[in-house]
VOBA-1610 file (N, C-alpha, C; in pm, whole numbers, padded with zeros to 5 digits, always signed):
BEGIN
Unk+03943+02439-05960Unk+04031+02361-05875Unk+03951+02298-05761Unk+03965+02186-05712Unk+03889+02136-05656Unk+03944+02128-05477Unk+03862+02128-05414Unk+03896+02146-05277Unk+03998+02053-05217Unk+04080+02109-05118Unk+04144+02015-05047Unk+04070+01942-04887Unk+04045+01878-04852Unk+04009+01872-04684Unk+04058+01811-04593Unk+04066+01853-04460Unk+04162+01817-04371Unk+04034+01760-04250Unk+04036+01642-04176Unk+03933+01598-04133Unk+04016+01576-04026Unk+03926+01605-03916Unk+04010+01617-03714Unk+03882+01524-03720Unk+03968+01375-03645Unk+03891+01266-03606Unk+03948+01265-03458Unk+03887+01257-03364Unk+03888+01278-03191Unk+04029+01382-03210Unk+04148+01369-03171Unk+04235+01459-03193Unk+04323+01453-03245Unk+04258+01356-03359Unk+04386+01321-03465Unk+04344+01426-03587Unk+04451+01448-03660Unk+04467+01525-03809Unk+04423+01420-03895Unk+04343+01410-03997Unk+04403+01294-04145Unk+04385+01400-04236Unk+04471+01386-04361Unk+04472+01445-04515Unk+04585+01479-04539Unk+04583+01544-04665Unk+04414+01620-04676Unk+04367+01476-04771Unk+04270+01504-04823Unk+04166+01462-04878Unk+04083+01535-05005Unk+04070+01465-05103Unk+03999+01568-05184Unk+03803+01506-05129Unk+03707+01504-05188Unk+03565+01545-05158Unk+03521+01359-05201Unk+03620+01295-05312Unk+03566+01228-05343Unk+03622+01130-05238Unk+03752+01134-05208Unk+03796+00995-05099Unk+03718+01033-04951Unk+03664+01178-04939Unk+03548+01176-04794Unk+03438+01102-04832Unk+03392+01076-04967Unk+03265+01001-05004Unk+03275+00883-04940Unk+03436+00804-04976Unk+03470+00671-04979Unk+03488+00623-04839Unk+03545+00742-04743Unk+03558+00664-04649Unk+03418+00690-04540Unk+03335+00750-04537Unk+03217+00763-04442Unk+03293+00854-04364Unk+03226+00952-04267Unk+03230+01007-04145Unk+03144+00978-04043Unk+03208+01022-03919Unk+03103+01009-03820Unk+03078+01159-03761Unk+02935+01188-03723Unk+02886+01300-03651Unk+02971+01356-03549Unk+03073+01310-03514Unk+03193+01398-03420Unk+03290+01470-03482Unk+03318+01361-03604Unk+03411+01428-03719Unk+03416+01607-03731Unk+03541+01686-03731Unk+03530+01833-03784Unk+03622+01813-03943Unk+03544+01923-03988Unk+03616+01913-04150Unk+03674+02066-04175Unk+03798+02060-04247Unk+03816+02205-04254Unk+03908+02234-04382Unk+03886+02303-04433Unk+03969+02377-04637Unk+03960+02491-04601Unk+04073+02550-04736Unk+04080+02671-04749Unk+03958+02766-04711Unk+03959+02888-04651Unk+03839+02976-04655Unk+03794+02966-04548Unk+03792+02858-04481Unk+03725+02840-04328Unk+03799+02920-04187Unk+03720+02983-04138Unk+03779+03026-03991Unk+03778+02910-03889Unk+03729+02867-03932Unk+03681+02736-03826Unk+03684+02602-03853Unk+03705+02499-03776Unk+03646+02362-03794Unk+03510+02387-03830Unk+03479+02265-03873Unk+03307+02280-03925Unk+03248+02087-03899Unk+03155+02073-03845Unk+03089+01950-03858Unk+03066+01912-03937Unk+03135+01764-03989Unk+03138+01692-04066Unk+03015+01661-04138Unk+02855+01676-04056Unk+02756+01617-04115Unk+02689+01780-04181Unk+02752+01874-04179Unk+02750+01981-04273Unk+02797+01920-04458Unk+02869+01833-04458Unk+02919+01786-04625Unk+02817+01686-04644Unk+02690+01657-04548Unk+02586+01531-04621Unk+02529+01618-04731Unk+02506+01749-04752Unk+02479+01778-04867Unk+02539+01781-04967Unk+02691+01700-04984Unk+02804+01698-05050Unk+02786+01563-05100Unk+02707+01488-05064Unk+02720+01378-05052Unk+02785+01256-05006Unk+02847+01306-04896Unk+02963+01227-04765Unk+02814+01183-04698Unk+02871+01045-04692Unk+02785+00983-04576Unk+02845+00982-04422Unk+02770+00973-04344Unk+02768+00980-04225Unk+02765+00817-04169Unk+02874+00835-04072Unk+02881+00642-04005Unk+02815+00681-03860Unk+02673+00599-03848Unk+02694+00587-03717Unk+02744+00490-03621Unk+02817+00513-03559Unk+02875+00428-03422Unk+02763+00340-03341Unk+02815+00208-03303Unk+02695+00152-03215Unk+02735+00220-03096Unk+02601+00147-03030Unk+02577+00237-02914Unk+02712+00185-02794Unk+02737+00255-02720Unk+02827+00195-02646Unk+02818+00104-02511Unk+02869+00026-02503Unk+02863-00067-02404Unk+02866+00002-02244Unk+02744-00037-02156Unk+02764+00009-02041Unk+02842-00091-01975Unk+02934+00018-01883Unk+02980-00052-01798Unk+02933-00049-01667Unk+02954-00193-01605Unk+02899-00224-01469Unk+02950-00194-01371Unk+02910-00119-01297Unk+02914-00084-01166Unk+02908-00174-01078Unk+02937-00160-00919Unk+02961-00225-00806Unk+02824-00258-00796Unk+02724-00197-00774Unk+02557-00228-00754Unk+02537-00315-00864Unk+02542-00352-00964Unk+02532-00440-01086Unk+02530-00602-01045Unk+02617-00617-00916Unk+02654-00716-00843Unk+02592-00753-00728Unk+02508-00661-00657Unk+02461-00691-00527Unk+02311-00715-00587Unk+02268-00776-00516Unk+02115-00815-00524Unk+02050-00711-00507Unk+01937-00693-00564Unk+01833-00562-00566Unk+01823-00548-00435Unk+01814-00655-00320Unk+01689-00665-00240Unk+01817-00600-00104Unk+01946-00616-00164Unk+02047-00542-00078Unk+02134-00444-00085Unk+02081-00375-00255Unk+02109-00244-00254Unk+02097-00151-00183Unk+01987-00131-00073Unk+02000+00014-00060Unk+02102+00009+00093Unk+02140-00095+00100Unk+02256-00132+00221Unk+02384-00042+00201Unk+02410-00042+00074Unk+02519+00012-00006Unk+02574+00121-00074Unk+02430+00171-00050Unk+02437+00312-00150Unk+02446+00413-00083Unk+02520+00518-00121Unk+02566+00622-00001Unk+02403+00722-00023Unk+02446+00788+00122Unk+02284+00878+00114Unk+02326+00989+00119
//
């Protein structure tokens, strides 16, 4: 009988899932995966030996700060000490 899996994406539930639709859809390294037998959530990039690929995320956009805006040369006017 083949496994069922239940995949916690940030703090959402999805499934279950059997092994082959985790192939199809990729995971990402935050992903927890969890079936019968488990005490625990388990990290998703534990099933790359399952052959689930892993998605990585781009990197994330910084956001700009108030100093981002002032001129170098009048930063340190601004910055608490």
């Amino acid at each position: 009988m083949n496994k069922i899996y239940i995949l916690k994406h940030e703090k959402y539930l999805r499934g279950p899932y059997s092994l082959e639709i985790l192939k199809e859809k990729g995971l990402k390294s935050t992903d927890k995966i969890w079936f019968d037998g488990l005490a625990e959530w388990m990290p998703a990039k534990l099933l790359a030996s399952e052959g689930v690929s892993l998605i990585t995320p781009p990197p994330r956009k910084r956001k700009k700060g108030i100093l981002s805006f002032i001129p170098r040369s009048h930063r340190n006017i601004y910055q608490a000490t």
